[in-house]
N, C-alpha and C positions, 0 to 999 in steps of 0.2 A: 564559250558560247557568246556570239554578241548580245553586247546588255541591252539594245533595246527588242531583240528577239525574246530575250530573258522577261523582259517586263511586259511582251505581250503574251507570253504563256503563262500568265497568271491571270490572266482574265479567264472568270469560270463562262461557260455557255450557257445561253438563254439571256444575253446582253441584247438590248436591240437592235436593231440593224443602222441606225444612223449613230448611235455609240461604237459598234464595229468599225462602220467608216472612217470613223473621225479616227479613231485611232491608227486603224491601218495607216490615213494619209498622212500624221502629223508625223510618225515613225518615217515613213519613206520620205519623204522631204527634208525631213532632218538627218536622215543617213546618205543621203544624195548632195546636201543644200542645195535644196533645188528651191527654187521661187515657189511657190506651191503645186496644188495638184488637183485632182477630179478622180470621182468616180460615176463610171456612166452606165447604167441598164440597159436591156435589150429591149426595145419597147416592143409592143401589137406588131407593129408593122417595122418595114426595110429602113426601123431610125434606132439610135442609141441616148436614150430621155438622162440627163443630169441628174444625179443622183445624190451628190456631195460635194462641195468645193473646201479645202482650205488655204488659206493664202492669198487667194485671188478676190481681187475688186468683183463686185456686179458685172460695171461696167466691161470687164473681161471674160467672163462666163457668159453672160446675156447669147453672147452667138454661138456657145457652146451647148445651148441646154438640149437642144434636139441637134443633132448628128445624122446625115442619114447614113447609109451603113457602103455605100456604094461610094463618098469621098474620098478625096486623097487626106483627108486628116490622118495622125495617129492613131487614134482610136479606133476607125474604122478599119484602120489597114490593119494592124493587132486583132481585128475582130473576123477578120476576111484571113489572113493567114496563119492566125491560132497561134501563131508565137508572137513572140518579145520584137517589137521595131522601136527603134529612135529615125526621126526625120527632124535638120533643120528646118525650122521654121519658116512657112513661107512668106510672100512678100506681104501677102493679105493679113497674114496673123502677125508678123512682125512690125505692122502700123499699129495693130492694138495694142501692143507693149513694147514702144521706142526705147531701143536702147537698153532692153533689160531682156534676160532671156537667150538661149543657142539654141536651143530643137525641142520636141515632144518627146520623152520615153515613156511605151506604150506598152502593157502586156495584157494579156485575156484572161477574166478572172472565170472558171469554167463551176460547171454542179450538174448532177445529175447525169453525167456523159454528154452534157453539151455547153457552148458558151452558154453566160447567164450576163456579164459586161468586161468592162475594162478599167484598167487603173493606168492615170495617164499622169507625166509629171514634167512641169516647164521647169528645164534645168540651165542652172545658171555658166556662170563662164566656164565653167571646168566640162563642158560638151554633155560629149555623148560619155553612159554610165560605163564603167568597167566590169569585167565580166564576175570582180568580187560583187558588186553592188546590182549586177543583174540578177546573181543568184539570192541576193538579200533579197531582193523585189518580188523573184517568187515562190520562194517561202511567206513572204508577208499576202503574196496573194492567194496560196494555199489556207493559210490560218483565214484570211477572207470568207474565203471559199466553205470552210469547216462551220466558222461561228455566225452565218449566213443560214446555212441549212438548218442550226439549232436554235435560232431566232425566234423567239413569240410569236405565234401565229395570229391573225383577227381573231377566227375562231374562236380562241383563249379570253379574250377578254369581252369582244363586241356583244350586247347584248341579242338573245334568240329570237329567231322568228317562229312563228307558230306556222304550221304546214300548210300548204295549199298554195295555190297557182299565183295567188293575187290579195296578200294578205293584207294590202294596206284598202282594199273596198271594203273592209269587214269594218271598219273605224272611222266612226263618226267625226267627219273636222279635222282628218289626216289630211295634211296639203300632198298632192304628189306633183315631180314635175317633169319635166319627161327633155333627154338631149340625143344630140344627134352627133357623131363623130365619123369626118373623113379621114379612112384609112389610107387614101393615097394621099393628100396635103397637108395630113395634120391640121384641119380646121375644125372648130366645134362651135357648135348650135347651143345655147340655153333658152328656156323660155322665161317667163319674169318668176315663176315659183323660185326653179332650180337658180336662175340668178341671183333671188333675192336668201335662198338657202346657204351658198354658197362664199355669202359675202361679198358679193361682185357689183360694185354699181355701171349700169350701161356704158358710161364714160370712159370706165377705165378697162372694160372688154374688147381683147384684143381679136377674140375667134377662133386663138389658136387653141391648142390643147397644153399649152404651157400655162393657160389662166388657171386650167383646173389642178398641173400641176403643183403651182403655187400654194395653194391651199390646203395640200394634201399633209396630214402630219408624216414628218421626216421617217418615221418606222412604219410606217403602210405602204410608201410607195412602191418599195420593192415586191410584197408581195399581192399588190393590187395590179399592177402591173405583169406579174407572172401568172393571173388568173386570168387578162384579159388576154395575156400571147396564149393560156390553155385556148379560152374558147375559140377562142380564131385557128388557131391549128386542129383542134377535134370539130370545129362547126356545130359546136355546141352552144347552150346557154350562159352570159354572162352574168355573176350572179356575186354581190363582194359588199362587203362590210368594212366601213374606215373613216378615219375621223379628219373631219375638215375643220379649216379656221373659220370663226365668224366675224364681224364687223367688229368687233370688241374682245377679238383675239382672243375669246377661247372657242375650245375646241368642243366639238358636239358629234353624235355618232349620226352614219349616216348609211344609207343602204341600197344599192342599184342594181338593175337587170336589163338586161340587153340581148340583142340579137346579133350577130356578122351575118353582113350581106356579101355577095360574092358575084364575081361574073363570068361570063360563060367559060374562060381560060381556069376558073376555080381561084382566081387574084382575089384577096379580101378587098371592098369596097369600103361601107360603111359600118357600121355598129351604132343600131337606135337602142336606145332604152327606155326606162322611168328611174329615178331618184325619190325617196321618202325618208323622213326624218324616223330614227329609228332610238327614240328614247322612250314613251308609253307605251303599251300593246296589253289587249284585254288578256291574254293568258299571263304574264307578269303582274296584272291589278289582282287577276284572281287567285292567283297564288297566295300573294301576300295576304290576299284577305284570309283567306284561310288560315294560314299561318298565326295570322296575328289575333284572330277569333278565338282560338285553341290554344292564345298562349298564357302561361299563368299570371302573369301580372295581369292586373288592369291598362286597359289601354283606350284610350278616346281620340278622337281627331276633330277640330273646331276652324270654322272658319274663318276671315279676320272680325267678323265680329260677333267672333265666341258661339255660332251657334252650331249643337252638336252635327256632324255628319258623319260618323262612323261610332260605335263601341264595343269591344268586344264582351262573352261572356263574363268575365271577370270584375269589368269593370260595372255592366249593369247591374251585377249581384252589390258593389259597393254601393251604389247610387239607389239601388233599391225599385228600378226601371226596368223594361223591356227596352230592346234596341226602336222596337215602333213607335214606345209612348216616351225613347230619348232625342229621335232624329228631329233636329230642326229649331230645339229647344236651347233657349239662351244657358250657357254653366250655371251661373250665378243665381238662376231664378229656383233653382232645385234644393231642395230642403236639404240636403247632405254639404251641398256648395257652402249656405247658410249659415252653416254651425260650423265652419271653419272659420273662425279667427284669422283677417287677415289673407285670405286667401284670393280678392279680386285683386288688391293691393299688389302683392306681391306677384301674381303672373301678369297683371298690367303691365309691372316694369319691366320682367323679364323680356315678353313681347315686344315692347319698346328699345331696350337694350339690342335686340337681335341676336342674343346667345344663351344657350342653353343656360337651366340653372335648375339649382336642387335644393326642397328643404322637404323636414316633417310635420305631418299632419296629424292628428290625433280624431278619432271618430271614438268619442265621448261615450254615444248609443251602443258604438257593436263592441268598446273595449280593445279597440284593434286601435294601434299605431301602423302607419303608412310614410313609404320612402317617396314624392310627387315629384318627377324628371318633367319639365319641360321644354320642350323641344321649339324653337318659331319656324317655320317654314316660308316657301315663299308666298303661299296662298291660307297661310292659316297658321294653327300650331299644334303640336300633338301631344297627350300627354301621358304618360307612363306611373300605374301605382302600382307602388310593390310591399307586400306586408311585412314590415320589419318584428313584429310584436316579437316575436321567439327570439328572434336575432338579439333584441336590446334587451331581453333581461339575460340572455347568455352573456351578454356582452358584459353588463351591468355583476353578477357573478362573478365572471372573468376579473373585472376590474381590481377587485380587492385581492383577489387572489395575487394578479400581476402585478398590483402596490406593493406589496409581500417579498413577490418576488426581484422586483425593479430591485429594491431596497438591497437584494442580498448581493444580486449583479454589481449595483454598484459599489458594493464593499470590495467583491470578488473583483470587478474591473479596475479600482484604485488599486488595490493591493497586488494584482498581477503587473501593472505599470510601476510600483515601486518597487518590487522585487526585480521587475526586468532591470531597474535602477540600480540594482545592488551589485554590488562587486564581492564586497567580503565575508566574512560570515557575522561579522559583526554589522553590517549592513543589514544584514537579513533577517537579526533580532529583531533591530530597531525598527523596522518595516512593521515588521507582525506587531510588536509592542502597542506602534502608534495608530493600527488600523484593525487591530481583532480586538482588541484586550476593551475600547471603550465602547463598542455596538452591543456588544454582552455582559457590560456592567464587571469584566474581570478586574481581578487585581493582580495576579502575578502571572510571570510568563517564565521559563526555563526549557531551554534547545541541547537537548543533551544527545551526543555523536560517540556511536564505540570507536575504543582505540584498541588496541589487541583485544582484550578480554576484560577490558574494564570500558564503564559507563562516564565518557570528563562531561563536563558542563562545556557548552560553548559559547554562548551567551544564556543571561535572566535579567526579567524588572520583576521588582516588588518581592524579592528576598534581599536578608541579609548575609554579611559575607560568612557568620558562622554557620549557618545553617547549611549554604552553599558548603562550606569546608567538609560536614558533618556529610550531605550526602555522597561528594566525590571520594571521603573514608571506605565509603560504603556501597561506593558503584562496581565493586566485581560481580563476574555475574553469579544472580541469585536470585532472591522470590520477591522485590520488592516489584510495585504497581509498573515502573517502565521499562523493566526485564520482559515483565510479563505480555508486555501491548508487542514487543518487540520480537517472542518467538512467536506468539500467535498471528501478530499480523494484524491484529484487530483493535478497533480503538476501543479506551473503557472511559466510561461516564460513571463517576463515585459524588451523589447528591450531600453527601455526609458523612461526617465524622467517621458515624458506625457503619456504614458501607465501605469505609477505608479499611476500617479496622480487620472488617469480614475479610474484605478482598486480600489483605498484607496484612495479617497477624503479627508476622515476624517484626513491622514497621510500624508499630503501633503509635511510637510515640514521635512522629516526624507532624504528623496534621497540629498538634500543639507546640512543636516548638518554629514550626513557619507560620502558624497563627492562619491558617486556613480554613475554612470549613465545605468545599465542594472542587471538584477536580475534574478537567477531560483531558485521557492520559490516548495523545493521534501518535501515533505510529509514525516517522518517516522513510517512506520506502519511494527507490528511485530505480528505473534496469532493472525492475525486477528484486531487487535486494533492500535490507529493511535494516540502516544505518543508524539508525536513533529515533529520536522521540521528545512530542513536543506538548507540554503540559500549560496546559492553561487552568490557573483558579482563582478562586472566588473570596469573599472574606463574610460568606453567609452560608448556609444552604440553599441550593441553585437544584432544581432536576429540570433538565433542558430537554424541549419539545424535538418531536421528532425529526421539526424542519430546520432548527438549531444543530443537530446533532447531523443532520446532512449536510448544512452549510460548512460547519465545521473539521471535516472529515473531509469536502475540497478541496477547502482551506488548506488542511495538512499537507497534500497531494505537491500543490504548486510551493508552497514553504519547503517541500522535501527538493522538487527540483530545485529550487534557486540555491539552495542548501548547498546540495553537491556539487553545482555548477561553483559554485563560490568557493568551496573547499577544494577544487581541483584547480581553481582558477588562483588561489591563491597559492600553492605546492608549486605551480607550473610560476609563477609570480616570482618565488624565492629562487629557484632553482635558474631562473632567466637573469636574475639579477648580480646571484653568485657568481655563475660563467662569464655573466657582462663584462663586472669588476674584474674577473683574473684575467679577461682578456685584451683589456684596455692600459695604457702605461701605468704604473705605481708612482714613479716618480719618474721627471723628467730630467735627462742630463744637465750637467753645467758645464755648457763650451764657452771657451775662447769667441767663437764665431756669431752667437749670438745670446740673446736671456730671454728664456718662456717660460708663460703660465699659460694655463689650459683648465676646462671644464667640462665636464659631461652634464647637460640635462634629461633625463629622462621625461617622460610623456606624462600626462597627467592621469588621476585616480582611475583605473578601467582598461587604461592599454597595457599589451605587452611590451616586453622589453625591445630597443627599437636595434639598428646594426648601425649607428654614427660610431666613425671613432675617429684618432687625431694621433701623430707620432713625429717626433724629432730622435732622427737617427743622425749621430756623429760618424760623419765620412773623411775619408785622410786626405791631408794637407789642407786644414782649415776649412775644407768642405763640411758642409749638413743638408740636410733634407726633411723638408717639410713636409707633411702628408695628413692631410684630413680626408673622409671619404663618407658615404651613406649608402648603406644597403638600402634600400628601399622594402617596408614594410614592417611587420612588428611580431617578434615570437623567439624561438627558441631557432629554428631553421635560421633565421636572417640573423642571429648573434653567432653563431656558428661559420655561417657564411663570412662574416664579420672576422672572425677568427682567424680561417685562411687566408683572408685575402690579407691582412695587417701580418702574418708571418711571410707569405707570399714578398711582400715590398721591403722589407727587413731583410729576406734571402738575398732580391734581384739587387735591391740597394746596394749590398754585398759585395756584389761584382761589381762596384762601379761601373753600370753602365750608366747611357745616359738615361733623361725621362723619358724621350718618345718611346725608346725602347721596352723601356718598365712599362710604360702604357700598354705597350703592346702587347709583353706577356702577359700582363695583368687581364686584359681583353680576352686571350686565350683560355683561360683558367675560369673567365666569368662564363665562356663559351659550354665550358665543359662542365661547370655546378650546370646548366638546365636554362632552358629557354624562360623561365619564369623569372630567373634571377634579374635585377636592376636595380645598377650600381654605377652611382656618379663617386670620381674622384679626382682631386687634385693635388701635382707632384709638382712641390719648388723646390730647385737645387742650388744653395747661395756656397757662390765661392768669395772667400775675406780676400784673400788674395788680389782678388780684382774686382772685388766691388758687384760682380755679375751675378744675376738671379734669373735660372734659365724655370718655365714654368711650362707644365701641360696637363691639359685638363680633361676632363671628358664626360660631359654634361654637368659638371658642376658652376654652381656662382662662382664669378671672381672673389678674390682674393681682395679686400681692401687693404691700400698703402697709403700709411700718414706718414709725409716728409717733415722733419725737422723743424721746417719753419710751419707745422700744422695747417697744411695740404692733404684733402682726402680726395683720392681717387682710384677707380676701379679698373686696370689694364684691359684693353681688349686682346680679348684671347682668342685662339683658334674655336670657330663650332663643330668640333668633335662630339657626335656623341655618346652616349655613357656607354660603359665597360659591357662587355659581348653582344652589341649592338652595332658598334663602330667599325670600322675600315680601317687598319691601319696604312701607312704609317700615319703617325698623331702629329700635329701640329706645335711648334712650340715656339716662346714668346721667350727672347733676352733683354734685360733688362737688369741698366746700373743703378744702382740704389746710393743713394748717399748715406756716410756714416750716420748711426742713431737711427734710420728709417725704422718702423714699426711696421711690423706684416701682421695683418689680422685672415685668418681663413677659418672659417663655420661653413656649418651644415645648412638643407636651407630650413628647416626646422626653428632657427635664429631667426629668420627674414620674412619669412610665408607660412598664410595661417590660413582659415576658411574666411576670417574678416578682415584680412590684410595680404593685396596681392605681393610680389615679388619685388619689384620697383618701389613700392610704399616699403616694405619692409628696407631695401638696400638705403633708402633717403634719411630714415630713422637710424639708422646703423651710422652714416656720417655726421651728422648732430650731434649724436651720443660721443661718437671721436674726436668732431672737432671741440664741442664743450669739452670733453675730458684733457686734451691738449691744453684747452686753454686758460683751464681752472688748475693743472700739473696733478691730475688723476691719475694721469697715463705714465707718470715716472713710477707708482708700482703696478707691477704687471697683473698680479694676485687682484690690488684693488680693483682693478682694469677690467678685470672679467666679472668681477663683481658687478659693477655699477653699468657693463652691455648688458651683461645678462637677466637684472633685475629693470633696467630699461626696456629689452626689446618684449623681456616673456613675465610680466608682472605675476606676483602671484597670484591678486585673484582671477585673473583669466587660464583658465587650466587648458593648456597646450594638448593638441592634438597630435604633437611630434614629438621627437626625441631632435635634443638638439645637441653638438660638439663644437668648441669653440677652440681657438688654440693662437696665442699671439705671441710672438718672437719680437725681439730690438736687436738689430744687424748689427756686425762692429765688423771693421775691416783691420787685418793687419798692416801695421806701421811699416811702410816702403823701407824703415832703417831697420824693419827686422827679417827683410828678404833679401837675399842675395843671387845673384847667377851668371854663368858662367858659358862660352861656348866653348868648345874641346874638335879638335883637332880628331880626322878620323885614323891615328897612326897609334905604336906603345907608347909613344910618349906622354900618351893623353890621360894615363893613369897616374906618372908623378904630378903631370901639371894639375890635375886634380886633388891631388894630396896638396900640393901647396896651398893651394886656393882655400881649402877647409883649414887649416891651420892659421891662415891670414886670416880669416874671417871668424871663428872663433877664439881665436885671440883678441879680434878687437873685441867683441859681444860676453868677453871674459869668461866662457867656458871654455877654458884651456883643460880641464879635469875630462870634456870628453873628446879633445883631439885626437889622442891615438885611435879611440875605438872609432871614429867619423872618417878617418883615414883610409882606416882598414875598409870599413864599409863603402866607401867612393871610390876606392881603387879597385876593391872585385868588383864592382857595377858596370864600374866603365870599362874595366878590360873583358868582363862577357861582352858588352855588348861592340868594342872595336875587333873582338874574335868574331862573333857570332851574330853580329845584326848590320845594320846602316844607319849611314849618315840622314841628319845631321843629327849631332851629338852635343847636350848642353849638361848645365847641373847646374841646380838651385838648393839651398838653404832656406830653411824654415824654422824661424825664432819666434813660438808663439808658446804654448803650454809645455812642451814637446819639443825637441828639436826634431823634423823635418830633412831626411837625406833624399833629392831626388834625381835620377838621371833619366834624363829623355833622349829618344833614338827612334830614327825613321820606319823602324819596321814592327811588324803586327805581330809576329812568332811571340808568345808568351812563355816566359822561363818555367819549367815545369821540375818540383824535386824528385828525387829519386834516389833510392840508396844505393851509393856505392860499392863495388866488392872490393875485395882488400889490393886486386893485382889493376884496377882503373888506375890510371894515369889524372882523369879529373872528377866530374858530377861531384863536389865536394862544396863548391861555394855557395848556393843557397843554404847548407845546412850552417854555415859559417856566418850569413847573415840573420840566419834566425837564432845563433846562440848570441850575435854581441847586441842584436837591436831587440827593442821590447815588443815588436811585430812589423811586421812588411807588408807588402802585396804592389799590384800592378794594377792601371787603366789604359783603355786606351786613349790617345786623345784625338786631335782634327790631324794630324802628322805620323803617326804613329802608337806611340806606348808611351807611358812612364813607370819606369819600377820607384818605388818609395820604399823609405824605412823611418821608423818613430822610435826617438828616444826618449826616456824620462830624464828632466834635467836635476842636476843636484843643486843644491840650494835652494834659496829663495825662489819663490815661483810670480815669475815677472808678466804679466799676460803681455804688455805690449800692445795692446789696444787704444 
């Protein structure tokens, strides 16, 4: 649906008609861009009267506002052929608007089974409308149409007239004034009443019926005007209520009657009337009097200088007066005025002030207290008594009652904010301890929760620890006092010793050795189920009143919730924390390729366990792989989450593929956990070999890298975004790194907080690394994470994230412990291979594994001069391991498979998996490389 069709059918009906307008028009001009627009009425007669502009100067309107219906304008043409026209602009109308403007589009806004006007729009360069934007046009003239008919009528709000032919003679000092309007020229007649009514000075009277327009409020016209096309079509009487501007811009109700003249062809001529101001009328004065004679308050009315001219019943009975022996009499001079304190004083001012004002009065003689509203008008001021006596000693009652109760509210409203505060259930002691125990003078507290079939303590203040020991001896269940609160349900209040003893015979000797003397033994019940119990006592005799005993006994209610919420909250707490640990590394490899430390921060006191984690995976031939990532949000589902997706990148890592790849499926896999899941990660693949560090990301921060000579900076990377969000393929970034670079990669939990955006966080992050650089922090790696971590997330500010850090120092392998070779695509290329491994391990002095490097380089290269393409090379790898690799131009990957005894081949994979320590393949930018890893004998030389 178009949205701003959308946004006019939420407008409800009974809007008024120049707010209908205005919206229709701003809608259509802005769904056109059109210059602006009008809307025109059908007036009395053969014209169409200006109804609404938007967009348009005055000076552009001015010759628009009467239309006759018979022109070649738009309007009139859309009004005479009932449909939709657009007409360039003619030569006349296009001097009123040089140079701006192509044509009118004009359509007929209809009601009741006939026109009612037109919606017209000056459209800019783009022409004439299309026939999408016609159909927009009338739908917004339909809704026109709709919220027009359900518009406020006068009726509704203009005040009544009382019956009869000619009700403004019945009213002394009513002005009336009387006009006259040409229905063939649109001229109008005032005489100085109606002029001076109207707001019109002679000067600025033009004659037309566009002066009266002017004046008319914006929501009358339309149906002030469709009352006077009734009476001229039924040759009836004109007869309309509606509110005009005065000199001083506001608005006053006003009320006219008229006749249509006519002539011999039946053509309407003229329309005479009268006009009279319609704000006073004797059946409205009488009304009210009555009303307000009969009402219970007292009530008086004064003129400015205070002397009575109205009172009702009420008010004479206070004043102790008839209405006859009140009227005309100064307030002040009356024996009731008198004995009010202060009473000329303060409605003096109020009167002067010119706004209401309220105080109380006291009437000494009758025992009555009074509430005195008065009111300043513009001819006097009115005043309002009303007996409060009952009111203020109910009030006054109330009062001490609601002290009472304010008081226990606000124990109950501290104590529900410190409990919503609590996390653990040791939390939830301390809550109750420091907000019940001292409002009631208690001394001890003990929170005790079933575990199977016995009663533990879970927290107490104000016992000792044997006593504590002696009861949990004693908590299976049985007949002691919080067994008993706990199958009944019911709290018990024990005043004494000997009420202990009654109640727990069996427990006789517990109130002497906790040194207690009075007990309230609440229940904790939460879902319906009744978990423990919660003991509050005394070190006196205590018997607590009944509203003691209600407070307390709420009390319990909200202690049992925050209770259970805490003990669930803390079960779900260990058990999030558990899974966290086994699902994040133990320990980090020790490659040749590079040296990391790493840490996990968790979130602070109240959150769940969050989905950051971090991994360095060793990949073949001096290859590794970096991988930090954040699920996004905090619980057991997003550790979880967590879990897959870090075995997920271990699997794809696997296959050597590249990152964008792993991004990919990684993307996939985020697709398929649920539209909810969101998950930034990012994947660095550093190869020693050549120094390269290929990186892809996907909604995560970069990576910060400090260079050697302590250089921080952050690579820009591809805006991918986060995992089952994104499009593959992913974007990814190469880059050489010099020996010793240091790669730092975190969560943004490290960087971004509620009081620290992301950028403040990243600026903080290289200070911390250039100072550690430069102080030689950052030569241990361990210290290294230490001093970002307690840098970026201090302790005392408790972190609303969980945060994952993980920092690697690159090393590349020694160009003298790489070798390689290209081979010839012929058999020869499996001795020349053999040589090459022999020459070359002999210089590097592992001559102890030439035969087996032999063996292993010759079946590699004769699969692949049998079975694949050129070109064909082989490289040696002297790093922790020795590295066998041969590369071939094609993509077919060696697959094993077991031999039967009558094959002729399929035997050489199995031959390289018994002499090397493990193998596998990649592909690469050419092809494949099959590799194999040996372990070297001897001393273990990194060569770094």
């Amino acid at each position: 649906m178009n949205p701003r069709l959308a946004l006019l059918s939420t407008v409800a009906f009974g809007a008024p008609e120049s707010e209908v307008f205005r919206l229709a028009l701003q809608h259509a001009t802005g769904e056109l861009c059109a210059l602006g627009g009008t809307i025109h009425l059908c007036g009395p007669t053969s014209a169409l009267c200006l109804a609404s502009a938007v967009g348009l100067p005055p000076a552009l309107t001015r010759s628009w506002e009467i239309i006759d219906q018979e022109s070649l304008l738009a309007p009139a043409c859309a009004l005479r052929q009932g449909t939709a026209v657009w007409l360039p602009l003619l030569p006349a109308e296009a001097a009123d608007v040089p140079g701006l403007g192509t044509g009118l589009a004009a359509l007929p806004v209809s009601g009741g089974g006939r026109i009612t006007g037109t919606i017209t729009l000056l459209t800019g360069d783009r022409g004439e409308p299309t026939p999408e934007q016609w159909d927009f046009l009338r739908v917004v003239a339909a809704w026109t149409e709709g919220h027009m008919a359900r518009a406020p009528r006068l009726s509704d709000s203009a005040p009544k007239e009382p019956d009869g032919e000619r009700p403004w003679q019945d009213v002394p000092g009513l002005r009336v004034g009387w006009w006259d309007w040409n229905l063939q020229t649109d001229g109008l007649i005032w005489d100085a009443v109606a002029m001076e009514f109207y707001g019109s000075r002679p000067v600025d009277f033009t004659g037309k019926i566009q002066d009266w327009m002017h004046i008319l409020h914006p929501d009358d016209l339309a149906p002030t005007l469709a009352e006077a096309q009734r009476a001229i079509r039924e040759h009836s009487v004109y007869e309309a209520a509606y509110r005009v501007r005065r000199l001083d811009g506001t608005y006053g109700w006003s009320r006219a009657r008229g006749m249509p003249t006519y002539d011999d062809q039946g053509r309407p001529l003229r329309m005479v009337g009268v006009r009279w101001e319609n704000s006073e009328l004797p059946s409205a004065r009488d009304a009210l009097s009555r009303a307000l004679r009969q009402m219970s308050d007292g009530f008086l009315a004064v003129d400015p200088e205070w002397r009575i001219i109205f009172t009702n019943l009420e008010a004479e009975h206070v004043l102790g007066f008839s209405q006859e022996q009140l009227f005309g009499r100064v307030l002040w001079d009356l024996p009731a005025a008198r004995r009010i304190q202060g009473l000329e004083r303060r409605c003096q001012r109020a009167a002067a002030e010119g706004k209401p004002a309220s105080f109380d009065v006291h009437m000494s003689d009758m025992g009555r207290r009074y509430r005195l509203r008065l009111v300043p008008g513009p001819v006097g001021c009115a005043l309002y008594l009303t007996d409060v006596t009952e009111k203020l000693r109910v009030q006054e009652e109330r009062r001490a009652a609601e002290n009472d109760a304010s008081e226990r509210a606000a124990q109950i409203t501290e104590l529900t904010a410190a409990l919503a505060k609590a996390t653990t259930s040791q939390d939830v002691v301390d809550a109750v301890a420091q907000r019940v125990l001292p409002p009631f003078d208690a001394v001890g507290l003990m929170v005790q929760a079933i575990e199977g079939n016995r009663l533990l303590n879970v927290g107490s203040v104000g016992y000792a620890d044997d006593f504590l020991d002696l009861v949990n001896d004693r908590a299976a269940a049985g007949t002691s006092p919080s067994w008993s609160v706990i199958s009944s349900g019911a709290p018990a209040f024990l005043s004494s010793p000997q009420e202990y003893v009654a109640y727990a015979p069996d427990h006789a000797d517990l109130p002497g050795i906790a040194n207690k003397q009075a007990w309230a033994f609440l229940p904790l019940t939460a879902s319906g189920r009744t978990f423990g119990v919660c003991v509050v006592s005394f070190d006196r005799p205590r018997r607590l009143n009944d509203d003691e005993r209600s407070l307390l006994t709420t009390i319990s209610a909200l202690v049992a919730q925050a209770l259970e919420r805490a003990r669930l909250y803390d079960a779900e707490r260990v058990r999030s924390r558990e899974l966290q640990r086994s699902l994040l590394p133990t320990d980090l490899p020790d490659l040749p390729a590079c040296e990391t430390a790493a840490c996990y921060l968790p979130a602070g006191q109240g959150m769940d366990v969050g989905g950051d984690w971090y991994d360095v995976i060793p990949l073949s031939s001096g290859r590794v792989a970096l991988v930090v990532g954040d699920v996004m949000g905090h619980g057991l589902p997003e550790a979880a989450t967590m879990g897959r997706l870090r075995t997920a990148v271990h699997t794809l890592a696997d296959l050597e593929l590249p990152p964008d790849e792993i991004m990919g499926h990684l993307n996939d896999i985020v697709g398929v956990i649920g539209e909810e899941s969101y998950v930034t990660c990012l994947y660095a693949l550093y190869d020693s070999t050549t120094q390269a560090c290929t990186i892809a990301s996907a909604g995560h921060p970069p990576p910060a890298l400090v260079h050697p000579d302590g250089t921080v900076r952050f690579p820009e990377l591809g805006a991918d975004p986060p995992l089952g969000a994104a499009e593959p393929p992913f974007e990814t970034v190469e880059l050489t790194l010099p020996e010793g670079t240091l790669v730092v990669l975190y969560t943004d939990g490290l960087v971004e907080s509620a009081k620290r955006d992301i950028d403040e966080g990243m600026a903080d992050l290289v200070r911390l690394l250039r100072t550690a650089h430069e102080d030689g922090t950052d030569a241990d790696l361990e210290r290294l994470c230490d001093t970002l971590t307690v840098g970026m997330l201090p302790a005392e500010h408790q972190a609303a994230d969980d945060a994952a850090l993980l920092v690697a120092r690159l090393h590349a392998l020694n160009a003298d412990r790489m070798a390689s070779w290209p081979l010839a695509e012929d058999p020869k290329a499996a001795s020349l291979a053999r040589r090459h491994v022999s020459e070359q391990l002999s210089a590097w002095g592992l001559d102890d594994l030439t035969f087996t490097t032999e063996l292993l380089a010759s079946e590699l290269v004769g699969n692949v001069v049998r079975h694949a393409k050129g070109p064909v090379s082989l490289r040696l790898l002297h790093g922790a391991e020795l590295i066998c690799e041969v590369f071939d131009g094609s993509l077919t990957m060696p697959r094993m498979r077991r031999a039967a005894d009558t094959d002729e081949g399929g035997r050489g994979l199995q031959l390289i998996t018994a002499l090397s320590q493990r193998w596998g393949t990649r592909y690469t930018t050419n092809g494949k490389c099959i590799w194999t890893e040996q372990a070297l004998h001897g001393p273990d030389d990194r060569g770094s």
